[in-house]
N, C-alpha and C positions, 0 to 999 in steps of 0.2 A: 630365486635362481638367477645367478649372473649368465653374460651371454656364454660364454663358453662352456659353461654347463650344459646352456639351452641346447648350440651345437651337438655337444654329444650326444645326448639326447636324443635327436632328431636322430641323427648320423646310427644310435642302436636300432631305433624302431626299424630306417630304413632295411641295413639289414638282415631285422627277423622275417620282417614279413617279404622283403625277397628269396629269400630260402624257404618260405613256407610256399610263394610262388611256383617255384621250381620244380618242391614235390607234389604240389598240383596240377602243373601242368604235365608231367610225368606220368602222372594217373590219366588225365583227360585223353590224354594222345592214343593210350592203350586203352578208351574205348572206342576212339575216333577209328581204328583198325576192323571195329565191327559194324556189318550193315545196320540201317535205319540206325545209328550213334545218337540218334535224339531219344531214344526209346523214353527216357526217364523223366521228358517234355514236353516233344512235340505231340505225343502222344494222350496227354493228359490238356495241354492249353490248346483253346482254341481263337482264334482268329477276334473272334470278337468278345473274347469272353471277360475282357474286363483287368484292371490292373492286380485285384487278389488274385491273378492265377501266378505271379512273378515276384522278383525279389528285387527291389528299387531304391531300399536305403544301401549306400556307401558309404565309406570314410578313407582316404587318400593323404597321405607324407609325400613332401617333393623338398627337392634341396638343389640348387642354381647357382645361376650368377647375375650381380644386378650391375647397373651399368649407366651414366649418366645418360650416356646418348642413345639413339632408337634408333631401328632399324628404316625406320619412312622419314629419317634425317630432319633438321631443325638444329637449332644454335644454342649455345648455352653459355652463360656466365664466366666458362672455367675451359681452358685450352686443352687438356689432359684431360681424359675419361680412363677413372681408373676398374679394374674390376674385383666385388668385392662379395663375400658369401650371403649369399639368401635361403629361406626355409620357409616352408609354408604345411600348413594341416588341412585339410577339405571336407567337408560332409554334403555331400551331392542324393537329394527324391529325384529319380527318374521319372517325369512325368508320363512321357509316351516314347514308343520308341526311338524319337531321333532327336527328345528335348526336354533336358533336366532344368533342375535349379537347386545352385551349386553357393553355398556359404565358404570363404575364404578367410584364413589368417595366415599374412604373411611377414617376414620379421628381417632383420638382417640391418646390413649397412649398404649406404651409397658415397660414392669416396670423388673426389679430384682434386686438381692443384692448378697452377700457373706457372707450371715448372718448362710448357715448350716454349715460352718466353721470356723466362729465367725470373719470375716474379713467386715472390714469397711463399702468398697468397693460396692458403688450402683448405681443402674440407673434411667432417665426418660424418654422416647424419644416421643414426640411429633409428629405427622407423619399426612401428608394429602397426596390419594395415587388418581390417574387417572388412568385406565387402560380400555383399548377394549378386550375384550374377547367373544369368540367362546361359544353357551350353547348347548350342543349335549344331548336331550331326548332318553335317552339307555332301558326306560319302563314306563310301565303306567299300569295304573289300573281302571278298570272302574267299578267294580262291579255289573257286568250284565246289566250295563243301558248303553242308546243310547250315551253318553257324557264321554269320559274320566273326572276322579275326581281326580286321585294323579299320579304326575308325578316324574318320577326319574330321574335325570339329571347330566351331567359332565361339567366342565367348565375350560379352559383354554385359559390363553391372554398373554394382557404383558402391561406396561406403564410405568411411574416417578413415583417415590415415593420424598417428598419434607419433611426432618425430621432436627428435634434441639434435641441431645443427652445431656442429665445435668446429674449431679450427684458429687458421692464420688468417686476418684480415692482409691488405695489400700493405697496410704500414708498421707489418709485422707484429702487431698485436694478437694473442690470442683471446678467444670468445669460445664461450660457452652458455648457451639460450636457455636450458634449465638452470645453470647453478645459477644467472643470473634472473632471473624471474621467479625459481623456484616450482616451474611446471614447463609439462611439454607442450608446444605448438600440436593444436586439431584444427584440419583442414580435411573439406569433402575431397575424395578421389574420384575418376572413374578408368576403371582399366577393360583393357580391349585386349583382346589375345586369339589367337588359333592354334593349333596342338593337333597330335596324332595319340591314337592310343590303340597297345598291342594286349590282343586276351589270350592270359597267358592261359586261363580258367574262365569256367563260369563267376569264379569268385574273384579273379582275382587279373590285374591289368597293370601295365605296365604304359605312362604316361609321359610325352615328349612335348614342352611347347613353350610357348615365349608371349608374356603379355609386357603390354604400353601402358603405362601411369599417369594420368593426366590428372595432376595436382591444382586447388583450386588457391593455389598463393603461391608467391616469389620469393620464400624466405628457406624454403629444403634445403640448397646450400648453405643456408648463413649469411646471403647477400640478396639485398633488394638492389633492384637497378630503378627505380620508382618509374616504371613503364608499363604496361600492358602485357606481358609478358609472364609465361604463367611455367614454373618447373615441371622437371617431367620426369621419370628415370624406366629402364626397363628390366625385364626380371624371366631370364630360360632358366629351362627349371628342367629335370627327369622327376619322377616320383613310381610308387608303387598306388592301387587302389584296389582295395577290401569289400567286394559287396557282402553287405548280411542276409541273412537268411536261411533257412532248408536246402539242402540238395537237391528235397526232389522237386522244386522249384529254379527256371530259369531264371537268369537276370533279364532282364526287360532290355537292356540295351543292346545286347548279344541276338536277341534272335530272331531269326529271319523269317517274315513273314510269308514270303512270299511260298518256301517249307511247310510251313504250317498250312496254307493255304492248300497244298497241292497233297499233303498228306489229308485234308477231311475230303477234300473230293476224290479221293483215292479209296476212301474209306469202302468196303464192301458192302458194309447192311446199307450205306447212303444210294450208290448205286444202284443195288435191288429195290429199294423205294422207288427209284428212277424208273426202273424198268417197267414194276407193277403200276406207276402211275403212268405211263404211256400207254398200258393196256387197258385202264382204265378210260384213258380218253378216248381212243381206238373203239372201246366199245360204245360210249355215247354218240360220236360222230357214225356208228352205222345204226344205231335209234337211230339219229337226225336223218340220216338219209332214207331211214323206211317212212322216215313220218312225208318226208316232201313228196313221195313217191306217189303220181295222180297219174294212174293207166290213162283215162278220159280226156286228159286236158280241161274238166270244167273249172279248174281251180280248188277245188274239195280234196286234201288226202283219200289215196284207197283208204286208207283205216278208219275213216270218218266218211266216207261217201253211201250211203244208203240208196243208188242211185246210179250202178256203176255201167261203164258203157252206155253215157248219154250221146246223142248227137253233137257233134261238133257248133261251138257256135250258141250252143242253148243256154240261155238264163237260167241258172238254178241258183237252188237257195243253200244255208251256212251245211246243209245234210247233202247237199249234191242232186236234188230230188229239181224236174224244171218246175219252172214258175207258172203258175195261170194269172197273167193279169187282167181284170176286170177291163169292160170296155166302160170306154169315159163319154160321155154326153159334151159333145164341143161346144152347143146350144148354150150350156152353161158359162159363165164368165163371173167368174171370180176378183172379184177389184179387192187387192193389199191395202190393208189399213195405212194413209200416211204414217212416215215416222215421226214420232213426237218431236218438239223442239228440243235441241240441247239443253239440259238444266243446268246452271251455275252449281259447284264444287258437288258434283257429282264424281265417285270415285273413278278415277285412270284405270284402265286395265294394260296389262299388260302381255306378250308373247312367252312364252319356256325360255328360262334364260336369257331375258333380253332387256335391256334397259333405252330399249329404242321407241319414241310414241309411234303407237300407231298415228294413222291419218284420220281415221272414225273419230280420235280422240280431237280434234282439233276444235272443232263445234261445242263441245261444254270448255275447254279451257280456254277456247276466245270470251264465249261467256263469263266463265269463274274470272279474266281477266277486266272486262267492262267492269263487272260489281264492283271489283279491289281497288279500283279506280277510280271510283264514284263515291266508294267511302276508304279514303285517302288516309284516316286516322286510325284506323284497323290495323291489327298484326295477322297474322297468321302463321300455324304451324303446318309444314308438308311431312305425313308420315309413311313411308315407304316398308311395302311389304314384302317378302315372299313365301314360293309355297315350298313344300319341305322335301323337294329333293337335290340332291347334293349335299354339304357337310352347311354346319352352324355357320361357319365362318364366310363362308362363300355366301351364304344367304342375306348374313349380314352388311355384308358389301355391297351385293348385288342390290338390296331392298334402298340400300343409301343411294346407288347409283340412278335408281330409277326415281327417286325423290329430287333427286340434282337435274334430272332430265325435264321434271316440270318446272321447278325453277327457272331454271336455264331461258322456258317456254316465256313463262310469265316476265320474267324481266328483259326479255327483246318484243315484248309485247307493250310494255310502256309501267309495270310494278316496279316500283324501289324496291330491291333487292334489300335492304334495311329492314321491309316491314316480313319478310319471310324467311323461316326457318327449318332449316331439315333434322330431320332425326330419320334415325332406323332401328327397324323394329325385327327386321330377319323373317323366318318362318313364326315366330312367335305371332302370340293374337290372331290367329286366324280365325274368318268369320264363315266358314264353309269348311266340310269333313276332308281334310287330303288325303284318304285312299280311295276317293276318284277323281278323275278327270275332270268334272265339273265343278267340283271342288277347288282341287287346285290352281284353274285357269282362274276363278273367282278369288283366291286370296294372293293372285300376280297382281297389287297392286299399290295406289298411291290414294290416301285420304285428306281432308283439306279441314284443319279445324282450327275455329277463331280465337285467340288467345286474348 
């Protein structure tokens, strides 16, 4: 297919599927005249319900103008910027609502001369370009309806550009870079761009925008200036874009969450849920308040008091019933057993979530330190435990942290931190039951074993 085929070509699709545009937006309009106009969407997708509820593949036609020079300005080889036809195809997965990724091909010519200084010197460059690009939606506009309608958009990629540069050199020589090589010049691109896009349809949008070419060589015109300096050209474009899909499925890009959002909490059976679950907790909070409810003041619930209307002030027991306590012989004296001495790597205990030593603890880890110290050629391993409430992962942390905490001890204590090692062990290995207290407080801790 020579280029002017290609044109037409392009120039037909454009076109059909503008007219097919039209008579879909035609249709759309005359439902937008009737209440809740999402019936056929908003009603079926929900909020969080995942990209199968919509429709994300597209394919888009644009036909422009490209142009030596760019709009954020910079210099170029050639006095003249002339303007000359470009064309391009698109296939855009919407990923989430405000950011696709979008495959380009786009094709055409880039033209100048040296003609505002009255020099020969001209160009033609012929170019077909592939690139994958990022499309980031930075605004929208919806005009007080349930449906975004104009979307404001940024675009940034990268890919080949595949170009034959011809022309007049400056000593009036013509050149042509494929007939003489016999192939075209490939150089990485990356283009930059922003655009607006109008929905004409769910299916169907209508595309405004202008991207920047930043070519990764100085030979696009036909001339190198053997500099650092790198070609560029730029490319506005109108097009039409086709989402596929079902009808009874939105496009992802179109629809407004914040609608959806306000129709499920809108929802009626959602809201009677609501209601029945506030009577549901209304009814537990007056349990709780008959359970607290103590006529006597001894502390015991009425409902658990066997005992009621005691004396203010009186000792009773978990039934509310007073105490008789035995009379005690003061005659007697009772001497506590000394406490034993601290033992060397006797296990650390530790508090409910705390990886802070106690002070009790200080007496066996001065000890466990003297020993480690005296046999200077020893390793040792420190294994840090806990007991099993909160989640795995926190335990797991926390068991390390409280392993870190006797380290920490022992090497401002006078241990080479070299010869000791932490691990963690979480609630795992516990050497005591945790669904009691006793338990638990007993596997809060840290072991000391010699490797």
């Amino acid at each position: 297919m020579n280029y002017s085929t290609l044109k037409k070509t392009v120039a037909l699709s454009l076109v059909s599927l503008l007219a097919v545009g039209i008579a879909n937006a035609q249709t759309d309009t005359s439902k937008a005249a009737k209440p809740m106009a999402m019936s056929d969407s908003a009603t079926t997708a929900k909020v969080f319900g995942g990209r199968g509820q919509y429709n994300t593949w597209s394919v888009g036609v644009n036909v422009g103008i490209t142009s030596p020079a760019l709009a954020t300005g910079g210099s170029s080889d050639y006095t003249t910027k002339k303007l000359s036809l470009g064309y391009g195809i698109s296939v855009r997965d919407q990923i989430a609502h405000n950011f696709a990724l979008q495959f380009d091909y786009r094709g055409g010519k880039v033209q100048g001369d040296d003609s505002g200084i009255g020099g020969p010197a001209s160009y033609s460059t012929a170019f077909n370009q592939f690139t994958l690009s990022g499309v980031v939606n930075v605004a929208t506009i919806d005009y007080i309806r349930r449906k975004n309608v104009v979307n404001f958009f940024l675009t940034a990629g990268a890919g080949l550009t595949y170009y034959n540069p011809t022309g007049v050199d400056k000593a009036g020589a013509a050149f042509d870079f494929k007939a003489a090589t016999n192939h075209e010049v490939r150089e990485y691109v990356i283009p930059l761009g922003a655009g607006v896009k109008f929905r004409l349809s769910d299916q169907l949008a209508l595309n405004l925008g202008y991207t920047e070419n930043f070519i990764d060589g100085d030979n696009f015109d036909g001339l190198k200036n053997n500099s650092l300096h790198k070609d560029r050209y730029s490319y506005g474009y109108a097009g039409l874009e086709y989402t596929f899909g079902p009808k009874s499925k939105p496009s992802l890009e179109w629809v407004n969450p914040v609608a959806m959002m306000y129709d499920e909490l809108y929802d009626a059976a959602l809201r009677q849920e609501v209601e029945a679950l506030k009577g549901r907790v209304g009814n537990v909070e007056n349990a709780i308040n008959d359970l607290k409810k103590d006529s006597d003041g001894d502390g015991v619930a009425d409902q658990f008091d066997k005992c009621p209307n005691t004396p203010a002030g009186t000792v009773v027991d978990g039934s509310g019933c007073p105490i008789n306590f035995p009379k005690i012989d003061t005659s007697l004296f009772v001497r506590k057993p000394s406490a034993e001495a601290a033992k060397a790597y006797s296990n650390i205990q530790f508090e409910f979530d705390s990886s802070v030593l106690r002070t009790s603890s200080y007496p066996a880890l001065d000890a466990t330190s003297a020993d480690m110290r005296a046999n200077a050629s020893k390793k040792y391993e420190l294994d840090g435990f806990a007991s099993s409430e909160g989640t795995a992962a926190h335990n797991l942390k926390l068991s390390r942290d409280r392993a870190n905490s006797v380290k920490t001890y022992l090497v401002n204590s006078g241990v080479d931190s070299k010869r000791l090692k932490v691990k963690a062990y979480g609630e795992t290995h516990p050497i005591a039951d945790n669904s009691t207290e006793e338990g638990r407080i007993a596997n809060r801790r840290v072991e000391f074993k010699q490797k």
